[in-house]
C-alpha positions as CSV (number, residue, x, y, z in Angstrom):
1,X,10.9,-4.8,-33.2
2,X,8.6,-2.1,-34.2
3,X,8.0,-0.6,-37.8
4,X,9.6,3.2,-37.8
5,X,9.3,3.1,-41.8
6,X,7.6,0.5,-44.4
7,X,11.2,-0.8,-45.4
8,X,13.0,-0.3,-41.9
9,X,12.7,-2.1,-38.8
10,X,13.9,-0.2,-35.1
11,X,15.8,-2.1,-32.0
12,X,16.6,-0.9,-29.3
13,X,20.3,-2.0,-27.7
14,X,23.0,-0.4,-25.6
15,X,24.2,2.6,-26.5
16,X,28.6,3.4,-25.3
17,X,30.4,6.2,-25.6
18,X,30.8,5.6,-29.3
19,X,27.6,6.6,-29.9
20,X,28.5,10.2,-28.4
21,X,28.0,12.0,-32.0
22,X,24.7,10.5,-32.8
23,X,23.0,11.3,-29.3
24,X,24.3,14.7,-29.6
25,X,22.9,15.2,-32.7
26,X,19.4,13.6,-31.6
27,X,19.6,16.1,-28.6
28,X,19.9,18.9,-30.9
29,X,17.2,17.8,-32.8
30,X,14.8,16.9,-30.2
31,X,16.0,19.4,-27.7
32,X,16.5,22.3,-29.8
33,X,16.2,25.2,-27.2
34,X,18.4,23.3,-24.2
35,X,20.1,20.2,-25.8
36,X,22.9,18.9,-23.3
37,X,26.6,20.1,-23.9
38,X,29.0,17.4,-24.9
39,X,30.6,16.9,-21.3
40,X,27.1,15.6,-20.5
41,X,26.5,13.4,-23.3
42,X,30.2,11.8,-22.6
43,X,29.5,11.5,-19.5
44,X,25.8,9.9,-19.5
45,X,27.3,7.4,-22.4
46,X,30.5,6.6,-19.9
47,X,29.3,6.6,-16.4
48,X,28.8,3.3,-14.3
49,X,25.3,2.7,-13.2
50,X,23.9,4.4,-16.0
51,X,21.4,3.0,-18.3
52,X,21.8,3.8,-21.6
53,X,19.7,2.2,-24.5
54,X,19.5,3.4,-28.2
55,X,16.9,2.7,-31.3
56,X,18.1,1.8,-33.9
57,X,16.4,2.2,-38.0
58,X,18.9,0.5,-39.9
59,X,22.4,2.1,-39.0
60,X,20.7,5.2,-37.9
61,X,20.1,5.9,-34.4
62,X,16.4,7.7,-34.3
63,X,16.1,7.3,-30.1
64,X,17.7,7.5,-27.3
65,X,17.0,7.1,-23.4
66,X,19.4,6.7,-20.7
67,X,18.2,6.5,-16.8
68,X,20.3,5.6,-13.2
69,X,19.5,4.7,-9.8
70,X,21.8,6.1,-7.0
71,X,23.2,3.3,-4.5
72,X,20.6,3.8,-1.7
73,X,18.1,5.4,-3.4
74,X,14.5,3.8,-4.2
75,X,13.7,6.1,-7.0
76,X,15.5,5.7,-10.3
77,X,15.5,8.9,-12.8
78,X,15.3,9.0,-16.3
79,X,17.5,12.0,-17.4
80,X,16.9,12.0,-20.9
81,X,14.4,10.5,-23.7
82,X,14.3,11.6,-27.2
83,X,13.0,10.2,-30.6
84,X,14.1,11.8,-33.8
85,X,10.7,14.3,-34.5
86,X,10.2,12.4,-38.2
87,X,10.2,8.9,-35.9
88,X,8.0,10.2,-33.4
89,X,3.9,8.1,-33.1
90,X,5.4,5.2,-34.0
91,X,5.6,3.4,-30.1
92,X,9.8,4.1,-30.0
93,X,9.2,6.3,-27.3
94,X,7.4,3.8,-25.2
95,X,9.8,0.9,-26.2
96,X,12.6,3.1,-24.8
97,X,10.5,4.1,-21.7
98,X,9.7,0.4,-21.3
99,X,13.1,-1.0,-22.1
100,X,15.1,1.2,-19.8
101,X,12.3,0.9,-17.1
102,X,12.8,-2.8,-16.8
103,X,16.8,-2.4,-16.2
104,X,16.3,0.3,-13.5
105,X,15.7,-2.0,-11.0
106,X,13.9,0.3,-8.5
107,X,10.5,1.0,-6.9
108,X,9.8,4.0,-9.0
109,X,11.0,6.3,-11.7
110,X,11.1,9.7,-12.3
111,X,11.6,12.2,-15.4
112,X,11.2,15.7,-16.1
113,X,9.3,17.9,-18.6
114,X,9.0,20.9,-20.1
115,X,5.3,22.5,-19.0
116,X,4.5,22.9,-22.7
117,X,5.8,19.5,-24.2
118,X,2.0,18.2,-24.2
119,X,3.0,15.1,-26.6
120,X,5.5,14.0,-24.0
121,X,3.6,14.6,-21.5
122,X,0.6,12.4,-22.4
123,X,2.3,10.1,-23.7
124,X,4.4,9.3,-20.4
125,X,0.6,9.6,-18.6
126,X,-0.4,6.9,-20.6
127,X,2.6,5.0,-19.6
128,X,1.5,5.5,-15.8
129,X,3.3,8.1,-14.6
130,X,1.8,10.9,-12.8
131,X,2.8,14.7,-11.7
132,X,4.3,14.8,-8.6
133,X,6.3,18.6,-8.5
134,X,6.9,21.1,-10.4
135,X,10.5,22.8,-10.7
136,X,9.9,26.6,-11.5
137,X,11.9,28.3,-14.2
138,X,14.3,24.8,-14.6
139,X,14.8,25.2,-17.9
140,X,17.0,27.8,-20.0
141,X,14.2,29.9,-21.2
142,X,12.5,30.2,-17.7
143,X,9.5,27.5,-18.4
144,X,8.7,25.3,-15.7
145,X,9.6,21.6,-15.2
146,X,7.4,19.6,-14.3
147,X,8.3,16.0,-12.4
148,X,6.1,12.9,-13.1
149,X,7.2,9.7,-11.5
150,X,5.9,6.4,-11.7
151,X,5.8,3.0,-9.6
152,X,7.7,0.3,-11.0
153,X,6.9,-3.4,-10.7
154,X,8.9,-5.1,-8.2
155,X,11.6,-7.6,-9.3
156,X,15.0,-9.1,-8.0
157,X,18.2,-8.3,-8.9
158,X,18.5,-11.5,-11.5
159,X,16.2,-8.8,-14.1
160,X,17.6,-9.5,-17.2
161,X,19.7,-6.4,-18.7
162,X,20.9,-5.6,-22.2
């Protein structure tokens, strides 16, 4: 449990497809300029396969992460990661990262980011992941994406899972 307020304490559980207005209001929030549509959001919070954690401040969801491995594939994305902006320094970010790392079960994870976001962007360096691409123009405005990926730790398929 981490402190997110003096009076509040955050977990982080599973997140279903009843969660679907409070991540897309967290996307709006922390995604202002290319938040996902809601097709996406029902379908990241309903797929099989998908892992999808949220943190939770008392009945208020203030993060959100949600990553998948493809049957064959070695390398696990992590599609989307947001904390709510008046939550963010606080180590939710890297409890979500962390969490949802540990479920993935494979040899290395990647996420993209916007060029600019330089808060996200160290703050995933410092959980070990490194820039391995760029995507030109990815995102709605034209910026540049850039992909960072990360080795995972190597465990069996008994990994415990939330």
């Amino acid at each position: 449990m981490f402190s997110a307020l003096s009076d509040s304490k955050v977990i982080i559980e599973k997140a279903s497809w009843r969660d679907v207005n409070a991540v897309r209001s967290l996307e709006q929030q922390c995604f202002p300029k290319d938040f996902w549509p809601l097709l996406d959001i029902i379908g990241v919070l309903t797929m099989p396969n998908v892992i999808r954690l949220k943190a939770l401040a008392g009945e208020q969801m203030v993060g959100f992460i949600a990553g998948e491995r493809r049957a064959g594939d070695h390398i696990a994305w992590i599609s989307t990661v947001g904390v709510l902006p008046e939550f963010r320094g606080q180590g939710i970010g890297t409890a979500l990262m962390a969490a949802c790392e540990k479920r993935l079960l494979a040899s290395a994870a990647r996420l993209s980011v916007r060029r600019s976001n330089e808060d996200a962007i160290r703050l995933y360096q410092r959980l070990g992941y490194q820039h391995v691409e760029v995507w030109p123009h990815y995102y709605n405005d034209g910026e540049d994406a850039l992909v960072l990926e990360k080795q995972l730790p190597t465990y069996g398929a008994d990994r415990d899972r939330l």
